[in-house]
C-alpha positions in Angstrom: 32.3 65.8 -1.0 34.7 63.8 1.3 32.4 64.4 3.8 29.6 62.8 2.1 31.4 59.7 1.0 32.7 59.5 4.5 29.2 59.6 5.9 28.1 56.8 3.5 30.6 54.7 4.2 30.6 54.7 8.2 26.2 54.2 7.3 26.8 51.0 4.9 29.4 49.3 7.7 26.7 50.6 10.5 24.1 48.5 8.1 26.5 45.9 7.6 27.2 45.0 11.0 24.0 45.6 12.5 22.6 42.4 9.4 25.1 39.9 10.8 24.1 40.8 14.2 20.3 39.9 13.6 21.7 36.8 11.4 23.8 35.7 14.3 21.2 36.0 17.1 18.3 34.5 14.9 20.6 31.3 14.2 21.2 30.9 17.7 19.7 28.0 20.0 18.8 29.7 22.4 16.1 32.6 22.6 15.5 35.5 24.9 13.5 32.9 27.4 16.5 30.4 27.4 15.2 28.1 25.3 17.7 25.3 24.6 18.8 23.1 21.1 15.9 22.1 18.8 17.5 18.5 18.0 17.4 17.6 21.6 14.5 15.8 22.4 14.7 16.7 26.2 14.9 20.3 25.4 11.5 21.6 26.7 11.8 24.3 23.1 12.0 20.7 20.9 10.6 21.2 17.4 8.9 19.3 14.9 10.8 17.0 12.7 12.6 19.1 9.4 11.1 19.1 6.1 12.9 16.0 4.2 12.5 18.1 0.7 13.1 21.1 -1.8 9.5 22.0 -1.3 6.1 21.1 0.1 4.1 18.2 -1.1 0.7 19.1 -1.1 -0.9 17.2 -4.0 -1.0 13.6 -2.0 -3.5 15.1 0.7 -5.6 17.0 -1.9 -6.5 14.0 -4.1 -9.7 12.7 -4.2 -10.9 9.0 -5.6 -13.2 9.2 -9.4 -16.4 8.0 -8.2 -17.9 5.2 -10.6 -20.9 5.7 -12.8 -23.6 4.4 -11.4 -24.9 0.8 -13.3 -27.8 0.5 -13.8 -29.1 -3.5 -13.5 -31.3 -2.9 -16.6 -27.8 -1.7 -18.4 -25.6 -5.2 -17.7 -26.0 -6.5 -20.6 -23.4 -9.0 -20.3 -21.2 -10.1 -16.6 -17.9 -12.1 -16.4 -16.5 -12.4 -12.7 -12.5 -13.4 -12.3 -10.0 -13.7 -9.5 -6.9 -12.6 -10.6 -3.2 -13.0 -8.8 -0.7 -10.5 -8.6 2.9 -12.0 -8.0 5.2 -8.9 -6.5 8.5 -11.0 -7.9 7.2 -9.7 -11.6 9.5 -6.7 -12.9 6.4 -4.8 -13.4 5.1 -5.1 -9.6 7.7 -4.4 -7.9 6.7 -1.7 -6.4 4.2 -4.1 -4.6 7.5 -5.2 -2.3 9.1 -1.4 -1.9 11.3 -2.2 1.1 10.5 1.2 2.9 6.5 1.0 2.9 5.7 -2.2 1.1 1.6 -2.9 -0.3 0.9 -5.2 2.9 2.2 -3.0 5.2 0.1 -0.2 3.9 -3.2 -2.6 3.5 -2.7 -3.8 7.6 -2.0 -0.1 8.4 -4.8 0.9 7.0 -7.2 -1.9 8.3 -5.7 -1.1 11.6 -6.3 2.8 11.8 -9.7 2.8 9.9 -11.0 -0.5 11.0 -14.4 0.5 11.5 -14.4 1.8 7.8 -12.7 -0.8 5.9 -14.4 -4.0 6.1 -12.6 -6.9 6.2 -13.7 -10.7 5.7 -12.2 -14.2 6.0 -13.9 -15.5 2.9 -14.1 -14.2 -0.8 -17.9 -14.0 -0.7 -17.6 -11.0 2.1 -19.9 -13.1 4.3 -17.6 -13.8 7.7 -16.5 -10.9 9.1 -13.2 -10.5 10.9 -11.2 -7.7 12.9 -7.4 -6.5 12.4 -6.9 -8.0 16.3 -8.1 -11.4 14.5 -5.7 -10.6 11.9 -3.1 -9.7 13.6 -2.8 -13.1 15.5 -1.5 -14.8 12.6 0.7 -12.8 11.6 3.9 -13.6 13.2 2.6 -15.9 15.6 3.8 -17.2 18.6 6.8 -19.5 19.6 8.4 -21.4 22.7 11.9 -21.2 23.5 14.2 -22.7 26.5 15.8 -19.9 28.6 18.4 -20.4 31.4 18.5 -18.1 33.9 21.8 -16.7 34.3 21.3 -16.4 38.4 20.0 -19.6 39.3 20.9 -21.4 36.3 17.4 -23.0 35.9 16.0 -23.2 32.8 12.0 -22.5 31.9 10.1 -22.4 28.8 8.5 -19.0 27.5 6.5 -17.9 25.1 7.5 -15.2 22.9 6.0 -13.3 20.3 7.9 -13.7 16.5 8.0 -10.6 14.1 5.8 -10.4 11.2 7.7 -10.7 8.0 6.1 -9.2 5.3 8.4 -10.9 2.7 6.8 -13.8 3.0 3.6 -12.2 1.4 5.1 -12.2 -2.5 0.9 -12.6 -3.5 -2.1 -10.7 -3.8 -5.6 -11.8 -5.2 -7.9 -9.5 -6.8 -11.8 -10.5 -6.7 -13.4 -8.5 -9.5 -16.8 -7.9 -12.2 -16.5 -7.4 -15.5 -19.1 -5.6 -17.1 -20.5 -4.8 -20.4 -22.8 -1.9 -19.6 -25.1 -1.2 -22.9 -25.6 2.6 -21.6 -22.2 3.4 -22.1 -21.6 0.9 -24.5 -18.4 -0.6 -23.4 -16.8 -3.1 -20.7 -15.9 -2.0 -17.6 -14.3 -3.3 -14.6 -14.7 -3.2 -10.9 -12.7 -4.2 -8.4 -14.4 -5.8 -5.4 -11.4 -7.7 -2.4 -7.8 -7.8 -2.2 -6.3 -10.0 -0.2 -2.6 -10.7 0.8 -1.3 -14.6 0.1 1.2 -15.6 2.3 3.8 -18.5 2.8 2.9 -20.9 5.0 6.4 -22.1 6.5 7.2 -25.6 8.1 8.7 -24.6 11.8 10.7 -27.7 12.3 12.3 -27.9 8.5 11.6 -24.3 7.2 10.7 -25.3 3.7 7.0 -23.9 2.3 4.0 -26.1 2.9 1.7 -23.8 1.3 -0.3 -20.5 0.8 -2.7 -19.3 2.6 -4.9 -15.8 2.2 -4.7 -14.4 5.0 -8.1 -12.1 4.5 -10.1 -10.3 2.3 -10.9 -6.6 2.4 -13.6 -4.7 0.9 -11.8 -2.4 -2.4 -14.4 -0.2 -2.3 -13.6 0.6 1.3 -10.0 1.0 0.7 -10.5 3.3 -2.6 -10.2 7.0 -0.1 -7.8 6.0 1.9 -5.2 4.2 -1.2 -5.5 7.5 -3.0 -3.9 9.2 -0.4 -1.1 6.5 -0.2 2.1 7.3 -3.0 3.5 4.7 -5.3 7.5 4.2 -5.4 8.2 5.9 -9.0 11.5 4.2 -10.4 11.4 7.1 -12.7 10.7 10.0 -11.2 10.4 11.3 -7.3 8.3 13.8 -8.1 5.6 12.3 -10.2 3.9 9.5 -8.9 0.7 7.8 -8.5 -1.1 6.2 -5.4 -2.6 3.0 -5.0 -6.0 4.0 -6.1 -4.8 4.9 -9.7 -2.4 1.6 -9.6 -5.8 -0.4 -9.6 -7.8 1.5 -11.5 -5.2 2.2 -14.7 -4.5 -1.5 -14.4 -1.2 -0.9 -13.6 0.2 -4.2 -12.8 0.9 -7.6 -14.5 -1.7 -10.6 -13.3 -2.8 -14.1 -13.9 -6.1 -15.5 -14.1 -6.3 -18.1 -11.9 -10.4 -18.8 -11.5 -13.5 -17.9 -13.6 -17.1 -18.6 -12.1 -18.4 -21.6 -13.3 -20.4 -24.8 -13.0 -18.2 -26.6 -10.8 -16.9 -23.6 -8.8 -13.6 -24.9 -9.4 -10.0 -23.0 -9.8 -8.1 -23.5 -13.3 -5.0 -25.2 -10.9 -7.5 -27.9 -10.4 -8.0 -29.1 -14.1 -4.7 -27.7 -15.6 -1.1 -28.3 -14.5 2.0 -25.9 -14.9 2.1 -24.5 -18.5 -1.8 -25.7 -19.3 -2.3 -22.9 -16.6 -1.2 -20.1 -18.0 -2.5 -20.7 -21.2 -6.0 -21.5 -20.1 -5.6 -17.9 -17.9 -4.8 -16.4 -21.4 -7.8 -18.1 -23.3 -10.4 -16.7 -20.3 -8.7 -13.0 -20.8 -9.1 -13.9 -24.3 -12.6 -14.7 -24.2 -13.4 -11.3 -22.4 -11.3 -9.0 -24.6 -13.9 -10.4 -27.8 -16.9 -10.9 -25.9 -16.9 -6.8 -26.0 -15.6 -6.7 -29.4 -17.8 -9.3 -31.3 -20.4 -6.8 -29.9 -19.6 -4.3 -32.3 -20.7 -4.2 -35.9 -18.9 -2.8 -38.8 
């Protein structure tokens, strides 16, 4: 019986060491080829970048956009077209400015890597195409400065090219159709530009001049690729939405700032300061019963 318990115990410390021995050589660096450390970058063994999570996120990649029913012109029973503004300083778009990957610096991403998908125009009515190169050019713009040559002590003038700085962009506009569809029986929405409103800075005294849209892309093009694109969740890491359902769920707090009309004109040009908001109100107003005087009961 000794012997047995003697046998046992030399085959549990044989098991024993021989585990540590595997764990020991499979933490190493190096491999039997000689391979080197995986965070050196010069190491011809260099791996990908580690995981930065618990676990795999997988959801963001498989989503796809909810295509809209088709709308018949027959159906349009009644048609209301708005531009809206979104001001990113409101508590409830915030996310708009998240400081990591803000809005504009996904919508110029975008426009940039799928330019020949995502059409992008310098006017509301989608009728003047432009490019992201176009785009790009006024985005930080270009300055001259005096530089002194620490050799020969002469000084020359050179251009240089200034950083874009996307907190200047504290604005969007949203171009879209609302729709009283008699098929369905009920209003719907649709989305048709963005575009980003940026400061426009005085060089010499640094005070605001104005705004200016800096252009318009097509939603309907950017729908597949803002579903892919995650939403800063104040709540909750693990939960959020993208872009796409942002827009769609109507997830974000807005002004009206122009109805079409007769004159073509914007409500800024026939209201001032609190009259603004208050005729913005009376035009959402209007829409909210236009749908609901069309029900009887």
């Amino acid at each position: 019986m000794k012997r047995i318990n003697l046998i046992l115990s030399f085959l549990c410390l044989a098991m024993l060491l021989s585990v540590n021995t595997f764990a020991q050589k499979k933490e190493s660096y190096a491999d039997d080829k000689g391979g080197g450390n995986p965070n050196d970058p010069s190491s011809s063994n260099a791996v990908a970048a580690a995981r930065d999570g618990s676990y795999d996120r997988v959801t963001i990649n498989e989503k796809q956009q909810l295509t809209y029913d088709h709308i018949r012109e027959a159906d349009v029973f009644w048609e209301k077209r708005v531009w809206r503004v979104i001001d990113t300083r409101q508590k409830m778009n915030q996310n708009f400015g998240y400081a990591k990957e803000p809005f504009i610096g996904i919508l110029l991403g975008l426009i940039k890597e799928h330019g020949k998908e995502i059409r992008v125009y310098t006017d509301d009515e989608f009728k003047i195409p432009t490019s992201f190169d176009e785009v790009n050019k006024q985005l930080g713009g270009t300055d001259s400065t005096f530089v002194v040559d620490p050799d020969t002590g002469e000084g020359i003038w050179k251009v240089v090219q200034n950083d874009f700085d996307w907190a200047t962009v504290n604005r969007f506009r949203v171009k879209e159709d609302w729709i009283f569809d008699q098929e369905a029986s009920r209003m719907v929405v649709r989305i048709m530009g963005v575009s980003p409103i940026r400061d426009v800075v005085d060089k010499n005294t640094g005070d605001i001049r104005g705004t200016q849209a800096m252009f318009w892309a097509y939603y309907p093009d950017l729908r597949p690729h803002l579903i892919k694109k995650e939403v800063f969740n104040t709540g909750n890491d693990s939960n959020r939405l993208t872009w796409d359902d942002l827009f769609e769920m109507r997830l974000f707090s807005s002004f009206i700032m122009k109805e079409s009309n007769l004159q073509d004109r914007r409500i800024a040009d026939y209201k001032n300061g609190r009259d603004q908001l208050l005729e913005s109100d009376k035009v959402k107003k209007e829409i909210f019963e236009k749908e609901h005087n069309l029900w009887t009961y």
